[in-house]
N, C-alpha and C positions, 0 to 999 in steps of 0.2 A: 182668176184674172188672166188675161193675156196678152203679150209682150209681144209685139210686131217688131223688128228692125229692119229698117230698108235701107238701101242703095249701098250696100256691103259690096266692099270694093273686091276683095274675095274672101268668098266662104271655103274654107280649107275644112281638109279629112272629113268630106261628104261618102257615105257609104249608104247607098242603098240597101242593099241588104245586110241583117245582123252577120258578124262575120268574129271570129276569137283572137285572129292575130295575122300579121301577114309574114312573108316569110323568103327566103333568097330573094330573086328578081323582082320579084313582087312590092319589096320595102322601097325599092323605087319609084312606084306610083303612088302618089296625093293627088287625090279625087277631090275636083274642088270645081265652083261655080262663080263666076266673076259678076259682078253687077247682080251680087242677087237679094232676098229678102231670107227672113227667118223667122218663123213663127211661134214662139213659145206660150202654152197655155199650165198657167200654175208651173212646176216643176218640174216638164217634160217639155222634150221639142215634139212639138205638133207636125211640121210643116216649114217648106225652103224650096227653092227654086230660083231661076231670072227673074228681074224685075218685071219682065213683062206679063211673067203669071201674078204678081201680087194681087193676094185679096182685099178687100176695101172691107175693113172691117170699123164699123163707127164706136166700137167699145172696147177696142183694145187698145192701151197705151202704144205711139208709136214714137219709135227713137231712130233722128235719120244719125246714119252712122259713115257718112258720104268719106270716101277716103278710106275707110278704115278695114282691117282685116278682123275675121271673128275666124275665132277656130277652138275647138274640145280645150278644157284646160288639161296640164300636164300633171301624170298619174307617174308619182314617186312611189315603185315598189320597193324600195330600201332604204332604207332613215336608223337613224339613233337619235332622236331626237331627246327625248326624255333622257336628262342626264344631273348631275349638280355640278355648278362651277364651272370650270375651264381647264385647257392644258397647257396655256400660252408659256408657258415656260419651257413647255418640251418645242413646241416650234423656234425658241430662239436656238435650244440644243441642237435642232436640226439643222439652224443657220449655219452653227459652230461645229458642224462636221460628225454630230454623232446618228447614227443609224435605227433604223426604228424598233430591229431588233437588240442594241443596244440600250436604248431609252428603256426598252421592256426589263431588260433584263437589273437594271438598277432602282427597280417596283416602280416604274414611272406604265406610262402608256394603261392597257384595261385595268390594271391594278388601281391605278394613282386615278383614274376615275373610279373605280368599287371604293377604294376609300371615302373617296367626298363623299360619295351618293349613301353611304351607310350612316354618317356623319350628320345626313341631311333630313329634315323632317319633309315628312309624302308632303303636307301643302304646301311648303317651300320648293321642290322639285315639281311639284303642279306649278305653280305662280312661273316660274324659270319656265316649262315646257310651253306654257302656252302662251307665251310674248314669241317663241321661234316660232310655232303653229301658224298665228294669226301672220307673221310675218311674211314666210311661206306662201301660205294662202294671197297675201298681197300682189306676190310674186306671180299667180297662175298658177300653183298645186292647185287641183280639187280635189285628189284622193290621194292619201298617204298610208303607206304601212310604217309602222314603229317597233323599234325590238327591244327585248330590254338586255340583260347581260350586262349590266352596274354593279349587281347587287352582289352574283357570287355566293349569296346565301342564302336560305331560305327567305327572310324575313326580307331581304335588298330586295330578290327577284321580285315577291308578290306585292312589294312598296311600286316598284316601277310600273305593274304590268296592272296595278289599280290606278294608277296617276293617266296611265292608257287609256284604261276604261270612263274615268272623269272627263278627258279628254274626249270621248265616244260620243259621250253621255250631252254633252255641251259646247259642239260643235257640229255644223251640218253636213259636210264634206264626210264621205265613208274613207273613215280609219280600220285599218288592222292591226293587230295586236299579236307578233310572234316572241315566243317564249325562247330566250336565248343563255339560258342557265350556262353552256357550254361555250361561253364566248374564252374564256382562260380558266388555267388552273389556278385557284388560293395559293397562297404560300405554304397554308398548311397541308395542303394535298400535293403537291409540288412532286412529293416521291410516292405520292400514294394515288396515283388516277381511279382506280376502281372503286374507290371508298366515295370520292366527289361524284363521281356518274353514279353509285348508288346513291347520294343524295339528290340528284336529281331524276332519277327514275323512283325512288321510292320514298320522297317526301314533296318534293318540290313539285312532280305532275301530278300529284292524285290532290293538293290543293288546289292548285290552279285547275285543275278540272270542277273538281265542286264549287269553285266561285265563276267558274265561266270567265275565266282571264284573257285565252289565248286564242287564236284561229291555225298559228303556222306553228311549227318549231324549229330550229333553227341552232348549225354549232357551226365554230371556225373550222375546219377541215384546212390541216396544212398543218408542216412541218414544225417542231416547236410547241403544239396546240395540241388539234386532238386529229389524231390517227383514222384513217378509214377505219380501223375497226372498233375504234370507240365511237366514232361518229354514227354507225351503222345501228348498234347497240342502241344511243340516243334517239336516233330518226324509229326503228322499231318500237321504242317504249314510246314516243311521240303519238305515233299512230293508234296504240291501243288505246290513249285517250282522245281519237277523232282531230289531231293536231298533222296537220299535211306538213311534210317536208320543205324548206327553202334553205339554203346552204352557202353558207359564205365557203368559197372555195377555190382553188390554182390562183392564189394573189400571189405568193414569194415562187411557190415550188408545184410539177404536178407529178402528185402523187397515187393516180389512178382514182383520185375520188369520186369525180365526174361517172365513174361507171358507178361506183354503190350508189351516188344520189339516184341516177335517174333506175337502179333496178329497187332500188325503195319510194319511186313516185312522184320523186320532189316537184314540186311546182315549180320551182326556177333552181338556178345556179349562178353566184351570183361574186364577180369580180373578175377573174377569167384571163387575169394580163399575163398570164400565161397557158398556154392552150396548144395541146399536142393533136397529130392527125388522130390517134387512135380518138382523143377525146372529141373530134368533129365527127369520125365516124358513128362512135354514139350518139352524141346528141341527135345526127342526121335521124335517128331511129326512134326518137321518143318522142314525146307529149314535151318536156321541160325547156322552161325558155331561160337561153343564155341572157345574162345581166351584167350591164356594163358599168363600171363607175368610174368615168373620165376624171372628173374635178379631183378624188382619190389619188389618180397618177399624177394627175395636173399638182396636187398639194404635197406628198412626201417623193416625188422625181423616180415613179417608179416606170416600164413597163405599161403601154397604154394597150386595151383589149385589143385582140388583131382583128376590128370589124368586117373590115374588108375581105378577107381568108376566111370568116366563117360565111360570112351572109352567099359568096361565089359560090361556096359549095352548098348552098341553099336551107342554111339555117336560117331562124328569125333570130332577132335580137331585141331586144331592151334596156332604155338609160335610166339611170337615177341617181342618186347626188351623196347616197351613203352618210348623210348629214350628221357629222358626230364631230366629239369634242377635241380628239385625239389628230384624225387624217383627215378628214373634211368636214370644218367650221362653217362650215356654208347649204343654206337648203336651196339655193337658185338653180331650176332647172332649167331657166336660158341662158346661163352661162355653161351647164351639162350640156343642152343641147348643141352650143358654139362650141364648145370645146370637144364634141365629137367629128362636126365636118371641121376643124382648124386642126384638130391634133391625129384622128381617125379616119380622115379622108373620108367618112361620112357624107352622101349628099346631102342637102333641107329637106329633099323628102325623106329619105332613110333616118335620118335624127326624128324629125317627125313622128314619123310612125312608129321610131322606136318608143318617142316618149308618152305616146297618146295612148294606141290602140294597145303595141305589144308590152307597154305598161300597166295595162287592167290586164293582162292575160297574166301577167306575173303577180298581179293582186287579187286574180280570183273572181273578176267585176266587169267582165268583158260584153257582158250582155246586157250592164248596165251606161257605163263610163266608156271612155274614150275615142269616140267618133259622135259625127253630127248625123243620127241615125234617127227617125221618126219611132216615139216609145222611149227615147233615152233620157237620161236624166242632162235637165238641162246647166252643165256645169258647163263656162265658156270665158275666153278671155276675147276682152274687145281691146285691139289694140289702140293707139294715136295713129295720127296718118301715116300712111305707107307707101312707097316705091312701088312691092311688093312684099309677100313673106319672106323672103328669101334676105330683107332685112333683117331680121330677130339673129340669123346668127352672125348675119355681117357684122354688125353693131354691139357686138359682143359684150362691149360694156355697158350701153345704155338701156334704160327701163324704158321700154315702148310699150310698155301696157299702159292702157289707158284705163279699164277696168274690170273686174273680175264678177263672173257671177254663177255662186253656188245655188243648187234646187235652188233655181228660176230669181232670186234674191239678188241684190250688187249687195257686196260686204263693204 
Protein backbone atom coordinates (compact mmCIF):
# COMPACT_ATOMS: atom_id res chain seq x y z
CA UNK A 1 0.00 0.00 0.00
CA UNK A 2 1.06 3.43 -0.28
CA UNK A 3 1.10 6.55 1.78
CA UNK A 4 1.20 10.00 -0.04
CA UNK A 5 1.29 13.07 2.40
CA UNK A 6 1.15 16.44 0.81
CA UNK A 7 1.50 20.10 1.51
CA UNK A 8 4.25 19.27 4.28
CA UNK A 9 4.96 22.44 5.60
CA UNK A 10 8.56 21.25 5.84
CA UNK A 11 10.10 18.18 5.17
CA UNK A 12 13.37 18.05 7.47
CA UNK A 13 16.74 15.91 7.39
CA UNK A 14 16.16 15.24 3.54
CA UNK A 15 19.39 13.57 2.37
CA UNK A 16 19.80 12.67 -1.10
CA UNK A 17 22.30 10.45 -0.87
CA UNK A 18 22.95 7.50 1.83
CA UNK A 19 25.47 9.24 4.00
CA UNK A 20 26.54 7.36 7.99
CA UNK A 21 26.77 10.58 10.00
CA UNK A 22 27.70 14.24 9.65
CA UNK A 23 30.34 15.73 11.40
CA UNK A 24 31.97 19.42 12.63
CA UNK A 25 30.59 22.14 10.40
CA UNK A 26 28.68 19.98 8.56
CA UNK A 27 26.06 19.29 11.91
CA UNK A 28 25.02 22.69 10.98
CA UNK A 29 23.19 21.91 7.93
CA UNK A 30 19.42 20.26 7.77
CA UNK A 31 18.64 19.65 4.34
CA UNK A 32 14.96 20.10 4.11
CA UNK A 33 12.26 20.96 1.55
CA UNK A 34 9.22 23.34 2.32
CA UNK A 35 5.84 22.78 0.77
CA UNK A 36 6.63 19.51 -0.15
CA UNK A 37 4.99 15.92 -0.60
CA UNK A 38 6.23 12.38 0.69
CA UNK A 39 5.63 9.23 -0.74
CA UNK A 40 5.65 6.02 1.23
CA UNK A 41 5.12 2.67 -0.38
CA UNK A 42 4.57 -0.17 2.46
CA UNK A 43 7.62 0.29 4.84
CA UNK A 44 9.96 2.34 2.86
CA UNK A 45 10.07 6.00 1.55
CA UNK A 46 9.71 5.67 -1.99
CA UNK A 47 9.80 9.34 -3.01
CA UNK A 48 9.44 13.48 -1.82
CA UNK A 49 10.01 16.52 -3.41
CA UNK A 50 7.90 20.33 -3.78
CA UNK A 51 4.58 20.09 -4.11
CA UNK A 52 4.78 20.84 -7.55
CA UNK A 53 6.37 17.55 -8.49
CA UNK A 54 3.47 15.62 -6.68
CA UNK A 55 2.33 12.56 -8.29
CA UNK A 56 -1.32 11.85 -8.82
CA UNK A 57 -1.67 8.64 -7.66
CA UNK A 58 -5.54 7.30 -7.44
CA UNK A 59 -4.64 4.29 -5.08
CA UNK A 60 -2.57 5.56 -2.64
CA UNK A 61 -4.04 6.84 0.63
CA UNK A 62 -3.48 10.60 0.84
CA UNK A 63 -2.96 12.59 4.16
CA UNK A 64 -3.00 16.44 3.76
CA UNK A 65 -0.71 17.25 6.40
CA UNK A 66 -1.12 21.34 5.69
CA UNK A 67 0.78 23.19 8.34
CA UNK A 68 2.72 20.54 9.65
CA UNK A 69 6.39 19.30 9.81
CA UNK A 70 7.36 15.61 8.99
CA UNK A 71 10.89 14.69 9.81
CA UNK A 72 13.04 10.90 10.54
CA UNK A 73 11.96 9.94 14.08
CA UNK A 74 14.58 10.16 16.86
CA UNK A 75 17.15 7.27 17.13
CA UNK A 76 18.00 6.74 21.08
CA UNK A 77 21.44 5.07 21.00
CA UNK A 78 21.50 4.91 24.94
CA UNK A 79 18.69 3.68 27.11
CA UNK A 80 18.48 1.53 30.41
CA UNK A 81 15.22 1.07 29.86
CA UNK A 82 14.64 -2.47 31.16
CA UNK A 83 14.90 -2.21 34.77
CA UNK A 84 12.33 -3.23 38.05
CA UNK A 85 10.89 -0.47 40.21
CA UNK A 86 12.30 2.77 40.70
CA UNK A 87 14.83 4.97 42.74
CA UNK A 88 12.56 7.76 43.83
CA UNK A 89 14.00 7.68 46.93
CA UNK A 90 17.47 8.45 46.00
CA UNK A 91 16.22 11.45 43.99
CA UNK A 92 14.63 12.96 47.24
CA UNK A 93 18.35 12.09 48.83
CA UNK A 94 19.69 14.07 45.99
CA UNK A 95 17.24 16.99 47.04
CA UNK A 96 18.65 16.73 50.54
CA UNK A 97 22.12 17.21 49.63
CA UNK A 98 23.66 13.78 49.26
CA UNK A 99 25.97 13.08 46.04
CA UNK A 100 25.62 10.27 43.66
CA UNK A 101 28.66 8.92 44.68
CA UNK A 102 27.44 9.00 48.11
CA UNK A 103 23.97 7.28 47.33
CA UNK A 104 26.35 4.60 45.71
CA UNK A 105 28.27 4.14 48.20
CA UNK A 106 25.37 3.36 50.96
CA UNK A 107 24.29 0.28 48.26
CA UNK A 108 21.75 2.76 46.92
CA UNK A 109 22.26 3.66 43.06
CA UNK A 110 23.29 0.41 40.33
CA UNK A 111 23.23 -1.76 43.48
CA UNK A 112 19.69 -0.76 44.85
CA UNK A 113 18.49 -1.41 41.23
CA UNK A 114 20.42 -5.05 40.80
CA UNK A 115 18.56 -5.67 43.90
CA UNK A 116 14.91 -5.24 42.68
CA UNK A 117 15.61 -6.45 39.38
CA UNK A 118 17.03 -10.09 40.92
CA UNK A 119 13.85 -9.83 43.23
CA UNK A 120 11.86 -9.42 40.11
CA UNK A 121 10.40 -12.13 37.97
CA UNK A 122 11.60 -11.68 33.66
CA UNK A 123 7.50 -11.23 33.00
CA UNK A 124 7.09 -8.66 35.62
CA UNK A 125 10.33 -6.75 34.24
CA UNK A 126 8.80 -7.38 30.69
CA UNK A 127 5.25 -5.95 31.69
CA UNK A 128 7.37 -2.81 33.46
CA UNK A 129 9.73 -2.43 30.13
CA UNK A 130 7.36 -2.29 27.67
CA UNK A 131 4.74 0.49 29.07
CA UNK A 132 8.30 2.79 28.90
CA UNK A 133 8.92 1.24 25.17
CA UNK A 134 5.43 1.97 23.80
CA UNK A 135 5.64 5.24 25.79
CA UNK A 136 8.80 6.35 24.08
CA UNK A 137 7.83 5.31 20.98
CA UNK A 138 4.68 7.81 21.55
CA UNK A 139 7.18 10.29 22.06
CA UNK A 140 9.15 9.98 18.26
CA UNK A 141 11.83 7.23 19.29
CA UNK A 142 11.78 4.69 16.34
CA UNK A 143 15.00 2.98 17.19
CA UNK A 144 16.23 2.36 20.49
CA UNK A 145 19.20 0.54 21.94
CA UNK A 146 18.93 -1.03 25.60
CA UNK A 147 21.52 -2.17 28.03
CA UNK A 148 21.25 -4.35 30.67
CA UNK A 149 23.72 -4.27 33.84
CA UNK A 150 20.62 -4.77 36.67
CA UNK A 151 21.38 -8.02 37.13
CA UNK A 152 25.29 -8.26 38.27
CA UNK A 153 24.81 -11.82 37.90
CA UNK A 154 24.70 -14.47 35.80
CA UNK A 155 21.19 -15.41 36.00
CA UNK A 156 19.93 -10.97 36.43
CA UNK A 157 22.23 -10.27 33.14
CA UNK A 158 20.60 -13.11 30.82
CA UNK A 159 16.91 -12.30 32.85
CA UNK A 160 17.30 -8.57 31.42
CA UNK A 161 18.97 -9.20 28.02
CA UNK A 162 15.96 -11.98 27.26
CA UNK A 163 13.16 -9.30 28.52
CA UNK A 164 15.50 -7.30 25.41
CA UNK A 165 14.96 -9.72 23.15
CA UNK A 166 10.95 -10.24 24.01
CA UNK A 167 10.92 -6.69 23.40
CA UNK A 168 12.70 -7.39 19.67
CA UNK A 169 10.66 -9.92 19.17
CA UNK A 170 7.29 -7.74 19.58
CA UNK A 171 7.89 -4.57 18.57
CA UNK A 172 8.54 -3.09 15.15
CA UNK A 173 11.02 -0.23 15.82
CA UNK A 174 14.90 -1.83 15.59
CA UNK A 175 16.04 -2.47 19.13
CA UNK A 176 19.52 -3.25 20.16
CA UNK A 177 20.56 -5.11 22.86
CA UNK A 178 24.07 -4.37 24.67
CA UNK A 179 25.46 -6.60 27.24
CA UNK A 180 26.38 -4.41 30.27
CA UNK A 181 27.69 -7.10 32.94
CA UNK A 182 30.22 -4.26 33.92
CA UNK A 183 28.01 -1.64 34.77
CA UNK A 184 29.33 -1.94 38.99
CA UNK A 185 31.07 -4.13 41.18
CA UNK A 186 28.78 -6.75 43.69
CA UNK A 187 29.31 -6.31 46.95
CA UNK A 188 30.80 -9.50 47.04
CA UNK A 189 33.51 -8.70 44.38
CA UNK A 190 33.90 -5.32 45.91
CA UNK A 191 37.73 -6.41 46.94
CA UNK A 192 37.96 -9.03 44.44
CA UNK A 193 37.61 -7.35 40.51
CA UNK A 194 39.29 -10.14 38.70
CA UNK A 195 37.06 -12.78 40.04
CA UNK A 196 33.59 -10.62 38.73
CA UNK A 197 35.40 -9.83 35.16
CA UNK A 198 36.04 -13.67 35.10
CA UNK A 199 32.62 -14.10 35.50
CA UNK A 200 31.74 -12.11 32.99
CA UNK A 201 34.18 -13.27 30.44
CA UNK A 202 33.85 -16.77 31.23
CA UNK A 203 30.32 -17.53 32.02
CA UNK A 204 28.27 -14.61 31.37
CA UNK A 205 29.50 -14.08 27.43
CA UNK A 206 29.81 -17.61 26.13
CA UNK A 207 25.71 -17.82 27.30
CA UNK A 208 24.68 -14.95 25.98
CA UNK A 209 26.59 -15.85 22.83
CA UNK A 210 24.76 -19.16 22.46
CA UNK A 211 21.26 -17.62 23.09
CA UNK A 212 22.18 -14.66 20.68
CA UNK A 213 21.22 -12.04 23.44
CA UNK A 214 23.53 -9.07 22.64
CA UNK A 215 24.77 -6.90 19.48
CA UNK A 216 27.19 -4.36 21.71
CA UNK A 217 29.08 -4.75 24.99
CA UNK A 218 29.30 -2.30 27.06
CA UNK A 219 31.21 -1.27 30.79
CA UNK A 220 31.15 1.98 33.08
CA UNK A 221 34.70 3.15 32.43
CA UNK A 222 35.48 5.68 35.26
CA UNK A 223 36.96 6.14 38.56
CA UNK A 224 35.32 4.23 41.34
CA UNK A 225 33.98 1.48 38.57
CA UNK A 226 36.15 -0.13 36.25
CA UNK A 227 39.55 0.88 35.20
CA UNK A 228 40.82 1.35 31.63
CA UNK A 229 42.47 -1.82 32.15
CA UNK A 230 39.65 -3.84 33.22
CA UNK A 231 37.48 -2.14 30.83
CA UNK A 232 39.98 -3.19 27.92
CA UNK A 233 40.02 -6.79 29.24
CA UNK A 234 36.04 -6.79 28.91
CA UNK A 235 35.71 -4.80 25.51
CA UNK A 236 38.52 -7.74 24.10
CA UNK A 237 36.56 -10.78 25.55
CA UNK A 238 33.32 -8.78 24.13
CA UNK A 239 34.83 -8.87 20.73
CA UNK A 240 35.87 -12.64 20.67
CA UNK A 241 32.09 -13.27 20.82
CA UNK A 242 31.33 -10.73 17.72
CA UNK A 243 29.84 -8.14 20.56
CA UNK A 244 31.23 -4.40 19.27
CA UNK A 245 32.28 -2.05 21.82
CA UNK A 246 30.02 1.07 23.13
CA UNK A 247 31.31 2.52 26.44
CA UNK A 248 29.90 4.54 29.15
CA UNK A 249 32.77 6.79 29.71
CA UNK A 250 34.66 10.56 31.18
CA UNK A 251 31.00 11.19 33.09
CA UNK A 252 32.81 12.25 36.85
CA UNK A 253 36.64 11.85 35.74
CA UNK A 254 38.90 11.47 32.56
CA UNK A 255 40.91 9.02 32.83
CA UNK A 256 42.49 8.23 29.37
CA UNK A 257 39.80 5.75 28.50
CA UNK A 258 38.51 7.54 25.47
CA UNK A 259 41.92 6.27 23.90
CA UNK A 260 41.43 2.34 24.79
CA UNK A 261 37.74 2.62 23.62
CA UNK A 262 38.44 3.80 20.24
CA UNK A 263 41.93 1.66 19.86
CA UNK A 264 39.52 -1.53 20.64
CA UNK A 265 36.80 -0.20 17.93
CA UNK A 266 34.16 1.00 20.02
CA UNK A 267 31.24 2.14 18.12
CA UNK A 268 30.51 5.11 20.33
CA UNK A 269 31.53 6.75 23.68
CA UNK A 270 29.15 7.71 25.51
CA UNK A 271 28.55 10.74 28.29
CA UNK A 272 31.61 12.80 27.73
CA UNK A 273 30.75 15.82 30.35
CA UNK A 274 34.13 15.72 30.81
CA UNK A 275 36.46 15.71 27.86
CA UNK A 276 40.11 16.70 27.65
CA UNK A 277 42.09 18.14 24.24
CA UNK A 278 44.13 14.79 24.14
CA UNK A 279 40.70 12.99 24.19
CA UNK A 280 39.33 15.49 21.04
CA UNK A 281 42.56 14.73 19.38
CA UNK A 282 41.67 11.12 19.36
CA UNK A 283 38.35 11.01 18.66
CA UNK A 284 39.45 13.57 15.74
CA UNK A 285 41.20 10.15 14.31
CA UNK A 286 38.71 7.54 14.59
CA UNK A 287 35.40 5.88 13.23
CA UNK A 288 33.76 6.39 17.06
CA UNK A 289 30.97 8.64 17.73
CA UNK A 290 31.07 10.96 20.68
CA UNK A 291 27.56 10.59 22.82
CA UNK A 292 25.93 13.05 24.70
CA UNK A 293 23.31 12.77 27.42
CA UNK A 294 22.04 16.14 28.25
CA UNK A 295 18.67 15.26 30.34
CA UNK A 296 21.71 12.99 32.64
CA UNK A 297 23.36 16.54 33.50
CA UNK A 298 20.02 18.16 33.34
CA UNK A 299 18.82 15.50 36.21
CA UNK A 300 21.82 14.74 38.83
CA UNK A 301 23.52 18.81 38.30
CA UNK A 302 26.49 17.63 36.74
CA UNK A 303 28.84 18.93 34.04
CA UNK A 304 27.01 19.24 30.56
CA UNK A 305 29.14 17.58 27.33
CA UNK A 306 31.22 20.55 25.78
CA UNK A 307 29.37 20.34 22.27
CA UNK A 308 30.45 23.19 21.01
CA UNK A 309 34.44 22.47 21.63
CA UNK A 310 34.16 19.20 20.16
CA UNK A 311 31.95 19.56 17.03
CA UNK A 312 34.60 23.34 16.13
CA UNK A 313 37.23 20.96 16.17
CA UNK A 314 35.24 18.82 13.80
CA UNK A 315 34.03 16.03 15.54
CA UNK A 316 30.31 14.58 14.99
CA UNK A 317 28.34 14.09 17.91
CA UNK A 318 25.21 12.27 19.15
CA UNK A 319 22.08 12.87 21.85
CA UNK A 320 20.28 10.36 23.80
CA UNK A 321 18.43 10.45 26.92
CA UNK A 322 20.38 7.46 28.94
CA UNK A 323 16.78 6.48 30.18
CA UNK A 324 17.36 4.77 33.54
CA UNK A 325 15.91 4.65 36.90
CA UNK A 326 18.79 6.05 38.84
CA UNK A 327 19.94 9.60 36.64
CA UNK A 328 17.42 9.93 34.02
CA UNK A 329 13.78 8.77 34.68
CA UNK A 330 12.76 9.94 31.42
CA UNK A 331 13.07 8.52 27.65
CA UNK A 332 11.91 11.97 25.88
CA UNK A 333 14.23 12.88 23.33
CA UNK A 334 12.57 16.28 22.64
CA UNK A 335 13.30 17.43 25.75
CA UNK A 336 17.17 15.79 25.07
CA UNK A 337 16.95 17.54 22.10
CA UNK A 338 15.74 21.13 23.88
CA UNK A 339 18.00 20.75 26.40
CA UNK A 340 21.07 20.54 24.16
CA UNK A 341 20.53 23.89 22.10
CA UNK A 342 19.15 25.58 25.85
CA UNK A 343 21.84 24.05 27.95
CA UNK A 344 24.76 23.12 25.13
CA UNK A 345 24.43 25.86 22.87
CA UNK A 346 23.48 23.42 20.31
CA UNK A 347 21.85 24.85 17.15
CA UNK A 348 18.13 22.97 15.82
CA UNK A 349 20.12 21.87 13.28
CA UNK A 350 23.08 20.47 15.21
CA UNK A 351 20.58 18.81 17.97
CA UNK A 352 18.88 17.55 14.95
CA UNK A 353 21.33 15.69 13.36
CA UNK A 354 22.64 14.77 16.45
CA UNK A 355 19.65 12.98 17.25
CA UNK A 356 18.48 11.46 13.91
CA UNK A 357 21.33 10.63 11.63
CA UNK A 358 24.43 10.57 14.11
CA UNK A 359 22.18 8.58 16.23
CA UNK A 360 21.84 5.33 13.79
CA UNK A 361 25.63 5.83 13.26
CA UNK A 362 25.78 5.11 17.10
CA UNK A 363 23.16 2.19 16.71
CA UNK A 364 24.83 0.62 14.01
CA UNK A 365 21.46 1.51 11.45
CA UNK A 366 22.63 4.33 9.52
CA UNK A 367 21.86 3.03 6.25
CA UNK A 368 18.66 2.14 7.34
CA UNK A 369 17.16 4.75 9.96
CA UNK A 370 17.68 8.29 10.51
CA UNK A 371 17.10 10.58 7.48
CA UNK A 372 14.31 11.00 4.94
CA UNK A 373 16.45 9.01 2.25
CA UNK A 374 14.75 7.17 -0.76
CA UNK A 375 15.16 3.03 0.32
CA UNK A 376 14.90 3.88 4.11
CA UNK A 377 12.78 2.63 6.35
CA UNK A 378 9.91 4.68 6.77
CA UNK A 379 10.00 5.66 10.51
CA UNK A 380 8.70 9.42 10.89
CA UNK A 381 7.15 11.88 13.15
CA UNK A 382 4.29 14.12 12.01
CA UNK A 383 4.20 16.89 14.07
CA UNK A 384 0.79 19.47 15.04
CA UNK A 385 0.96 22.68 13.25
CA UNK A 386 4.15 24.63 13.29
CA UNK A 387 5.76 28.17 13.05
CA UNK A 388 8.66 26.15 11.96
CA UNK A 389 10.97 23.27 13.39
CA UNK A 390 12.75 25.28 15.28
CA UNK A 391 9.59 25.04 17.63
CA UNK A 392 10.21 21.54 19.00
CA UNK A 393 13.12 22.91 20.97
CA UNK A 394 11.53 26.23 21.73
CA UNK A 395 8.69 24.61 23.40
CA UNK A 396 10.65 22.61 25.38
CA UNK A 397 7.81 21.43 27.37
CA UNK A 398 5.03 20.83 25.05
CA UNK A 399 4.20 17.61 22.91
CA UNK A 400 4.00 18.78 19.36
CA UNK A 401 3.90 15.60 17.89
CA UNK A 402 0.92 14.94 16.42
CA UNK A 403 1.82 11.34 15.26
CA UNK A 404 4.37 8.85 14.99
CA UNK A 405 4.90 6.35 12.32
CA UNK A 406 6.86 3.09 12.48
CA UNK A 407 7.71 0.61 9.13
CA UNK A 408 5.12 2.75 7.31
CA UNK A 409 2.29 2.01 10.23
CA UNK A 410 0.93 5.11 12.75
CA UNK A 411 1.16 3.31 16.40
Amino acid sequence: MQTLFINIKELVQVREQLIDKVSGNEMAILPKIDNAFLLINEDIIEDYGPMENCPKLEKAEIIDVTGKVILPTWVDSHTHIVYAGNRIQEFVDRINGLSYEEIANRGGGILNSAKKLNETSEDAIYEQSKLRLEEIMKLGTGAVEIKSGYGLTVEGELKMLRVIKRLKENYSLPIKATFLGAHAFPLEYKENHKAYIDLITNEMLPKIAQENLADFIDAFLETGYFSVEETTAIMQAGKQYGLIPKIHVNQFTAINGIKACVENGALSVDHLEIVTDEDIAILKKSKTMPVALPSCSYFISIPYTPSRKMMEAGLPLALATDYNPGTTPSGNMNFVVATACIKMKMTPEEAINAATINGAYAMGISQTHGSITKGKKANLIITKPLTSYYQLPYEFGNNLIDKVMIDGDFI
